[in-house]
C-alpha positions in Angstrom: 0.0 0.0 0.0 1.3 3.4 -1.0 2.1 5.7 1.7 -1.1 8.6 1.3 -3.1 5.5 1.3 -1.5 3.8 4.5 -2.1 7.4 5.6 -5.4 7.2 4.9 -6.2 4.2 6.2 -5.1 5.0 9.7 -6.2 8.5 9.6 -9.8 6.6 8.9 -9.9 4.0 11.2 -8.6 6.4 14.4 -11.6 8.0 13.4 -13.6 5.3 13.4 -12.3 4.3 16.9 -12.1 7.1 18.4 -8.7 7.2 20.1 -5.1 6.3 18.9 -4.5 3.4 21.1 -7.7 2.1 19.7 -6.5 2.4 16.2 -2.8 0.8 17.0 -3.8 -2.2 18.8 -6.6 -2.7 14.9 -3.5 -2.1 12.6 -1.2 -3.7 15.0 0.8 -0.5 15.3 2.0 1.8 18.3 -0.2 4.1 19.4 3.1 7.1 18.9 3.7 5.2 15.3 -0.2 6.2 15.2 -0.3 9.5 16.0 3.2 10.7 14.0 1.0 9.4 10.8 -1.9 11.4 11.0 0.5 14.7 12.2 2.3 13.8 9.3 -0.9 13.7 7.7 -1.6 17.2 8.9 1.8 18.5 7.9 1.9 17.8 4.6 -1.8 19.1 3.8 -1.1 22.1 6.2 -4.3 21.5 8.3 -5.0 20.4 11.6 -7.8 17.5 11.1 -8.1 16.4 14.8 -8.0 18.3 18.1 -6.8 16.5 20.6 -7.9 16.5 24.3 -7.1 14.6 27.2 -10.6 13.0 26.9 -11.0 13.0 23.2 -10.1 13.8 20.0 -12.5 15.9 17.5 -12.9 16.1 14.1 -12.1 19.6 12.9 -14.1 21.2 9.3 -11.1 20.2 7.4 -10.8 16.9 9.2 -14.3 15.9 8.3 -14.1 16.7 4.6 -10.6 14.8 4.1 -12.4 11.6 6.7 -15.2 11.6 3.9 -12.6 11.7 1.3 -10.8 8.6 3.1 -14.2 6.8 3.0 -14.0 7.6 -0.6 -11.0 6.9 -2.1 -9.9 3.7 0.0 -13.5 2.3 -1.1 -12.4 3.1 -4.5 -9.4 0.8 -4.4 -11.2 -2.0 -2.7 -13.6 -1.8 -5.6 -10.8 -1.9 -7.9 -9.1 -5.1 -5.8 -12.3 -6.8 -5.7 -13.4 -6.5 -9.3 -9.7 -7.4 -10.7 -10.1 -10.5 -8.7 -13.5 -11.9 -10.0 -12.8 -10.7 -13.6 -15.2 -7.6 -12.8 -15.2 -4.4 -10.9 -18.0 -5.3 -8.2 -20.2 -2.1 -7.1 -19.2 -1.5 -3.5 -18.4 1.4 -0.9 -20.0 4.3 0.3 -22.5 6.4 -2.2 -23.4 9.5 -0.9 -27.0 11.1 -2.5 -28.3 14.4 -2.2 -32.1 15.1 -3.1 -34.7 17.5 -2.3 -37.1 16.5 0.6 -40.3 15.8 -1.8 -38.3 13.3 -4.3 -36.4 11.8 -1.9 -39.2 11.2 0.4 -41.6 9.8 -2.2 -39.7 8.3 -4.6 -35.9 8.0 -3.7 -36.4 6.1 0.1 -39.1 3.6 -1.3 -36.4 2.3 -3.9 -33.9 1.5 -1.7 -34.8 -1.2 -0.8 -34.9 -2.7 -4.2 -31.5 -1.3 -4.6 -29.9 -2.7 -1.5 -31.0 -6.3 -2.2 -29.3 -5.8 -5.7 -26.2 -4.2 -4.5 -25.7 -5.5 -0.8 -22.5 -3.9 -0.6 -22.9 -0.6 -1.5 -23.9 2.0 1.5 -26.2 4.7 0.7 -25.2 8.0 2.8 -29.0 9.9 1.6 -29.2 13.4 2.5 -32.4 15.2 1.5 -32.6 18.9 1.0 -34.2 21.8 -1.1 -31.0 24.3 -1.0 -28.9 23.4 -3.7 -25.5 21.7 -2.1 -22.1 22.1 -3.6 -21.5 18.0 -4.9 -17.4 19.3 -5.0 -17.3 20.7 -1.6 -19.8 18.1 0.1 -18.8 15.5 -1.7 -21.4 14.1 -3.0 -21.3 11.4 -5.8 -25.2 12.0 -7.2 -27.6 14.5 -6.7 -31.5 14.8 -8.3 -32.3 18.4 -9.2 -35.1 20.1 -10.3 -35.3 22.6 -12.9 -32.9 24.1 -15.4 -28.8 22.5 -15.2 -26.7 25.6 -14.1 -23.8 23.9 -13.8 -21.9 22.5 -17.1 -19.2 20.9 -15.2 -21.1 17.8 -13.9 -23.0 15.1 -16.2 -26.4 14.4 -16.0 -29.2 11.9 -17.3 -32.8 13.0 -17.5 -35.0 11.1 -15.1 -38.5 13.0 -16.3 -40.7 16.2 -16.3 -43.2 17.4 -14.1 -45.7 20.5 -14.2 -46.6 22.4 -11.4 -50.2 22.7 -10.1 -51.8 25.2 -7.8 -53.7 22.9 -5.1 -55.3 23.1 -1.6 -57.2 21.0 0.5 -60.8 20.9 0.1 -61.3 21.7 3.6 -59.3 25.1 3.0 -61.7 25.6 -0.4 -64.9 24.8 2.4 -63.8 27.7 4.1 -62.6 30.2 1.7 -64.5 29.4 -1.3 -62.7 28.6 -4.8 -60.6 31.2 -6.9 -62.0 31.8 -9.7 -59.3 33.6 -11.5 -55.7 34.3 -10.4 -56.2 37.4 -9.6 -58.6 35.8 -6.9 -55.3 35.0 -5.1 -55.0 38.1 -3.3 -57.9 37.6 -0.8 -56.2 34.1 0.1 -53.3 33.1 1.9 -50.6 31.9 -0.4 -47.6 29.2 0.9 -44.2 30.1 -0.2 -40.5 29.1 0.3 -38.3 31.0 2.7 -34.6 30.2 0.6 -33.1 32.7 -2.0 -33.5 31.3 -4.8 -37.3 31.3 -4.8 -39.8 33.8 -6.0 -43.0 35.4 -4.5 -44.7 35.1 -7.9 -46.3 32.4 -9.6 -46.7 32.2 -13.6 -50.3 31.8 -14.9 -51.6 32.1 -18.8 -54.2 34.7 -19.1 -55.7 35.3 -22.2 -52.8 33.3 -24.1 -49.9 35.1 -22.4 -48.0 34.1 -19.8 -48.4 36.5 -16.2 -46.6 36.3 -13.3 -48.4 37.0 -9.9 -47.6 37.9 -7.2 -48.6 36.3 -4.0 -48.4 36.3 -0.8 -49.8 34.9 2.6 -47.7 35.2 5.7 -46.6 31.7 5.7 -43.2 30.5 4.4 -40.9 27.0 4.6 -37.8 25.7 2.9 -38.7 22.3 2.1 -41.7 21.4 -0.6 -42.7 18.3 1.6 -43.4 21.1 4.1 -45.2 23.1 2.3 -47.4 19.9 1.1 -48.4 19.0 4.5 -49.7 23.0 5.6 -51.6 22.8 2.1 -53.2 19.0 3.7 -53.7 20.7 6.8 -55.5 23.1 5.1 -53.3 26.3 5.6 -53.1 27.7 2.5 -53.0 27.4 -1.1 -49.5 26.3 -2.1 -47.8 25.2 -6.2 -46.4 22.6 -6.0 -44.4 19.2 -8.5 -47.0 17.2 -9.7 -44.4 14.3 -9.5 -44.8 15.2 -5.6 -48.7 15.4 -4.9 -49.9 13.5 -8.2 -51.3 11.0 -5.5 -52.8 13.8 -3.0 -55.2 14.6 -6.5 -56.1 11.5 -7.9 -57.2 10.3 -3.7 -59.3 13.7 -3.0 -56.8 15.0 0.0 -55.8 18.0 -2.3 -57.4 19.7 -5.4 -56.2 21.2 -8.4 -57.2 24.7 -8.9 -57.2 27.5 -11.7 -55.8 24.4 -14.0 -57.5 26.9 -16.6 -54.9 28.8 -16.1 -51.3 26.5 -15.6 -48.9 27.7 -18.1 -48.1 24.3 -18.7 -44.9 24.9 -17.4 -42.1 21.7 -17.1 -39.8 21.3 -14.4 -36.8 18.7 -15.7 -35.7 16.4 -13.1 -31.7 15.3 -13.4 -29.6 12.7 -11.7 -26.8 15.0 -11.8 -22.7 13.4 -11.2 -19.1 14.4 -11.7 -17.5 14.2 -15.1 -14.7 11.8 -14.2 -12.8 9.4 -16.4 -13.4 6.4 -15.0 -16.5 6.4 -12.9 -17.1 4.2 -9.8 -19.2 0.9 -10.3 -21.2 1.8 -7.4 -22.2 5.1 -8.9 -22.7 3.8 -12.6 -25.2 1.3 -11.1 -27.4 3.6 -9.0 -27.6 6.2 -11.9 -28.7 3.1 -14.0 -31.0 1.9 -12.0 -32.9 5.2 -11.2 -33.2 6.0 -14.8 -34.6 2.3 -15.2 -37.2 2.8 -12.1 -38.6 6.1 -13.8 -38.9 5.3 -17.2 -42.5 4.7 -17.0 -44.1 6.4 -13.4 -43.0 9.9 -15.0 -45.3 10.1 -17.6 -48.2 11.0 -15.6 -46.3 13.6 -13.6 -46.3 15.9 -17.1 -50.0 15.1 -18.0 -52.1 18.5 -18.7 -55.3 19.2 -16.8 -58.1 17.1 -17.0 
């Protein structure tokens, strides 16, 4: 084993452990050989990755990013080892996933199952959020977005398209009564998301152009699967993925509104990755079987107003 990756190794399992001693007495090492790797470690990248205390020792930001790095790479060369012994490189190691909370919720965590039995060997790290994360700086192997690709230096693979609907629960539309029109919007209480990127107006065709409305209600929340459950609860009037409340619709717990009026706008949905040379087996088989598993359920997620 080459020395970064001996490096490695013991940087990751003294992490795993907890303690040097811990780590010597698993590699068969002394716990001083132990600790002059990982300072040697910390010299040559010119960070401190561990604080050390009497008690314990602590993972610092930098130490974190490089353990998950660790994780990484030396799950990499076991891949590699593996496959070149059976005559194939075997999908294996740690995949880490980042989706928003709808799509992973609803479609993501009931296929992993599936997956796991297919590819015992390969560990899912799923992380489900609607800010956009950095794959580079979190290192993340895969990610699902919605909407337009901003960024041209990652691959993707096109998993679907989904329109947007204005719904609320009938409950709400008991109380309130039914828009008639968008402009109707102003006398009711509008959900929106609280994170940057997101806008306060909705886009609605009105005499065959499109308008965008503004709207507003008092009530915000950075997730969509948030925002579905105030719009069951009957909070608000929200716009929401149809691949996330498709369901909601065609059961009665939410209704469709002003679908006179949807634009007809498309959100894409992406399995976004890195563009790397040779791409890990564990990756190449979860982006291939995501893209198998929605070949057919996304079709209805795009259908027009009935």
């Amino acid at each position: 084993m080459d020395t970064r990756s001996w490096e490695m190794t013991v940087f990751a399992r003294v992490v795993e452990l907890g303690s040097f001693s811990a780590a010597a007495d698993a590699l068969r090492l002394t716990p001083s050989a132990v600790s002059k790797l990982v300072t040697r470690t910390e010299e040559r990248l010119g960070v401190t990755l561990l604080q050390r205390s009497t008690r314990q020792l602590t993972l610092t930001p930098e130490g974190r990013a490089f353990h998950e790095a660790c994780l990484r790479i030396l799950a990499d060369i076991d891949e590699v080892e593996l496959g070149l012994g059976s005559g194939e490189v075997a999908p294996r190691g740690l995949l880490r996933v980042n989706t928003s909370v709808p799509f992973g919720t609803h479609h993501v965590v009931p296929l992993l199952a599936a997956f796991s039995e297919r590819y015992p060997d390969v560990t899912v790290d799923l992380s489900l959020s609607d800010a956009l994360v950095d794959l580079q700086r979190e290192q993340t192997d895969v990610a699902i977005r919605m909407g337009p690709l901003a960024d041209a230096t990652f691959r993707a693979r096109k998993l679907g398209d989904s329109r947007r609907a204005v719904v609320a629960s009938p409950a709400y539309l008991a109380r309130h009564g039914t828009p008639a029109t968008p402009a109707d919007l102003a006398a009711y209480r509008c959900l929106n998301f609280n994170f940057r990127r997101s806008r306060d107006e909705w886009p609605f065709a009105v005499d065959g152009c499109a308008e965008l409305l503004p709207v507003q209600g008092g009530m915000l929340t950075n997730n969509g699967e948030t925002m579905r459950q105030l719009a069951l609860e009957g909070l608000g009037i929200a716009r929401l993925g149809m691949f996330h409340i498709a369901r909601d619709i065609a059961e009665g717990r939410l209704v469709e509104v002003l679908a006179a009026f949807n634009p007809g706008d498309l959100e894409e949905i992406h399995i976004i990755f890195r563009n790397q040379k040779h791409m890990p087996a564990r990756v190449r088989v979860f982006i291939d079987f995501l893209v198998e598993r929605f070949e057919g359920p996304v079709r209805g997620w795009a259908a027009t107003p009935v």
